[in-house]
C-alpha positions in Angstrom: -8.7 -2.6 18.2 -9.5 -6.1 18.3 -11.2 -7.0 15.2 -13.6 -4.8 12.9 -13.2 -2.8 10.0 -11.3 0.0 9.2 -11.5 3.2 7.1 -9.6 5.8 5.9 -10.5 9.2 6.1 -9.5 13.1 5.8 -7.9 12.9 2.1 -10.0 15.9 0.7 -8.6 16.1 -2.8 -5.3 18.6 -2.0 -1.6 17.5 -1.9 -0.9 13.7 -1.2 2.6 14.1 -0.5 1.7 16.3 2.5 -1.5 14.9 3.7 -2.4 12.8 6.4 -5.4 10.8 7.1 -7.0 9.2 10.2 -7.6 5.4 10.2 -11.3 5.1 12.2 -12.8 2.0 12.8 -16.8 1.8 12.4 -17.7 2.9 15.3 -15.4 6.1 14.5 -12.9 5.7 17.2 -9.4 6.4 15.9 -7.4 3.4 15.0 -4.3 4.8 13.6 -3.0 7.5 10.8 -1.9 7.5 7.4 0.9 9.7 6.3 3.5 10.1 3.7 7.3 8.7 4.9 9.6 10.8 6.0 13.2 10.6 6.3 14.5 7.8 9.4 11.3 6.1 8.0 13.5 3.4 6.8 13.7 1.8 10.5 9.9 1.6 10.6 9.6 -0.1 7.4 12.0 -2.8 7.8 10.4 -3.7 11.2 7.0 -3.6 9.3 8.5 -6.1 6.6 11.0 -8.1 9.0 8.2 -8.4 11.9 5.1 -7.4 10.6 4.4 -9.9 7.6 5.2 -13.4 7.6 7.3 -15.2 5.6 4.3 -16.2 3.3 3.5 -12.1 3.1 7.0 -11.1 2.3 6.8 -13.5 -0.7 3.9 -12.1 -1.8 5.0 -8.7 -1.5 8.8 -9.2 -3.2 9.2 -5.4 -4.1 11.8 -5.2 -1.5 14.5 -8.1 -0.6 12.8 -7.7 3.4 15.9 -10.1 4.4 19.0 -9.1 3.0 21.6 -6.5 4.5 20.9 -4.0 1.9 17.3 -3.4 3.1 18.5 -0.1 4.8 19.7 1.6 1.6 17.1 0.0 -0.7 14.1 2.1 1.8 16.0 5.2 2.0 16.1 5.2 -2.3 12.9 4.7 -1.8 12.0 7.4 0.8 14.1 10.0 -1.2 11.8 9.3 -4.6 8.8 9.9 -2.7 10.2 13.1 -0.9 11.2 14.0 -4.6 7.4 13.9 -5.4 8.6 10.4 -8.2 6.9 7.9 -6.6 4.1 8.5 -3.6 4.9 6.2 -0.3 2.5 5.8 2.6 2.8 4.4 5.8 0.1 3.3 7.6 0.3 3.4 11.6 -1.4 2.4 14.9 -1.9 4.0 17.9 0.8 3.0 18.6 3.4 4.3 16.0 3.7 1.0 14.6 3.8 0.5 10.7 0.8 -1.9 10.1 0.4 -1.1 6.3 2.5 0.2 3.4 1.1 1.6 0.0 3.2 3.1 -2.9 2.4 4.7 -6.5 6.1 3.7 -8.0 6.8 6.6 -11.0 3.7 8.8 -9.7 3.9 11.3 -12.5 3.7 8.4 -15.1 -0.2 8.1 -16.6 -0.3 5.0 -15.0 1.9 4.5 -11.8 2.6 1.1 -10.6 0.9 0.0 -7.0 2.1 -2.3 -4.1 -0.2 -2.8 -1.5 1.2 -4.5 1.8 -0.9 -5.0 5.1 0.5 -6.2 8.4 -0.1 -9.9 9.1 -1.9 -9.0 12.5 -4.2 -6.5 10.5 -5.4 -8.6 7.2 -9.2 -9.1 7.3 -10.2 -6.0 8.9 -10.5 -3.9 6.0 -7.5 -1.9 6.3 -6.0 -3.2 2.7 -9.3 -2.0 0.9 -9.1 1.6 3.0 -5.7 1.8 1.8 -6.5 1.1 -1.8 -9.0 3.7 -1.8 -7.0 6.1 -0.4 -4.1 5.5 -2.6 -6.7 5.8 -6.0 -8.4 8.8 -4.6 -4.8 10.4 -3.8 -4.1 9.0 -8.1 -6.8 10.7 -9.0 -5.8 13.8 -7.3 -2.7 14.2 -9.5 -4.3 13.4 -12.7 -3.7 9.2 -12.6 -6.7 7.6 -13.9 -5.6 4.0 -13.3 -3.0 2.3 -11.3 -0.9 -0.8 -12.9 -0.7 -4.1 -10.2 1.1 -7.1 -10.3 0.0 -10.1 -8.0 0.4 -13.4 -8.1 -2.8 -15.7 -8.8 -2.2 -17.6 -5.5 -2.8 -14.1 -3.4 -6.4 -15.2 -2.9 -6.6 -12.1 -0.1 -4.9 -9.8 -2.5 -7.0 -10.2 -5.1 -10.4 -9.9 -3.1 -9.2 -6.3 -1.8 -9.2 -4.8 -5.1 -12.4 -5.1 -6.2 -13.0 -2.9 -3.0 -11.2 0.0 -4.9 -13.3 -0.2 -7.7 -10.7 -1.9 -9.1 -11.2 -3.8 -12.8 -9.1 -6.6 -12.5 -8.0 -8.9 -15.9 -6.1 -11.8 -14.6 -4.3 -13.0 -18.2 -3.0 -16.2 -18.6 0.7 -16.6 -19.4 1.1 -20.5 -19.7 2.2 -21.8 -16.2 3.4 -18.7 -15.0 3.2 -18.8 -10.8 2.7 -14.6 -10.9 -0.1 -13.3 -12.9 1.3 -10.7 -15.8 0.4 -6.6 -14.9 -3.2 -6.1 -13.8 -4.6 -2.8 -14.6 -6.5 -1.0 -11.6 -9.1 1.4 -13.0 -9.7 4.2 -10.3 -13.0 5.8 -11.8 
């Protein structure tokens, strides 16, 4: 796909940890998948963090230290929460099998779970960060989460146009010269 925009589709309200969801484009012709990771996902992810977002994208997406050696082991901690139903990790692939999006609930079971929200450089501006905010509330809702917490900074200009597309309520709150904007609560309903 060369430009357009994309949707998510196929969540239907039943288990997020096991579902799966097509990524269509407009037209409806199938663009990727969404599905929960898996073990070995580890080697996916750091290619989507080391290749797939730039420099300027890793910083605005810190939760993980994309760079350093302990990458590897920091994923798989990851991996095992979400396969321990604790936090709620999704990657988002191409036709391909290649990661172009990454979405997590950190501490799912909490009544407000924290999100991160990361889309390939080579995907931003074709609607696949707003299809996977969407996804990710509808999948919240689905366990009983009502809101989702976000942190961004104020200079993620892009980040903080997608999530209004998630019916999101954003309050930026000023902090004196911080450079990252304090917790932002994401309302779902």
């Amino acid at each position: 796909m060369v430009g357009g925009k994309v949707k998510a589709s196929g969540f239907a309200g039943d288990d997020p940890w096991q579902s799966q969801c097509e990524l269509t484009s407009i037209d409806g012709s199938l663009v990727g998948t969404v599905r929960p990771v898996k073990k070995g996902d580890e080697v996916l992810l750091t290619r989507f963090g080391r290749e797939g977002l730039s420099a300027e994208s890793r910083g605005k997406f810190e939760c993980y230290k994309w760079m350093s050696g302990e990458l590897t082991q920091e994923l798989q901690a990851a991996i095992e929460l979400s396969l321990e139903r604790r936090d709620l990790h999704l990657v988002a692939l191409d036709d391909a099998s290649k990661a172009i999006g990454y979405v997590f609930l950190w501490a799912a079971s909490d009544a407000i779970p924290e999100l991160g929200l990361a889309v390939a450089d080579a995907w931003q501006g074709r609607g696949l960060g707003p299809a996977l905010l969407k996804l990710v509330a509808a999948m919240g809702q689905a366990v009983g989460r009502q809101a989702l917490e976000l942190t961004t900074m104020k200079l993620n200009t892009r980040a903080l146009s997608v999530y209004p597309h998630g019916r999101a309520e954003i309050r930026l709150l000023s902090r004196g010269s911080a450079a990252a904007a304090p917790p932002q609560k994401t309302s779902t309903g």
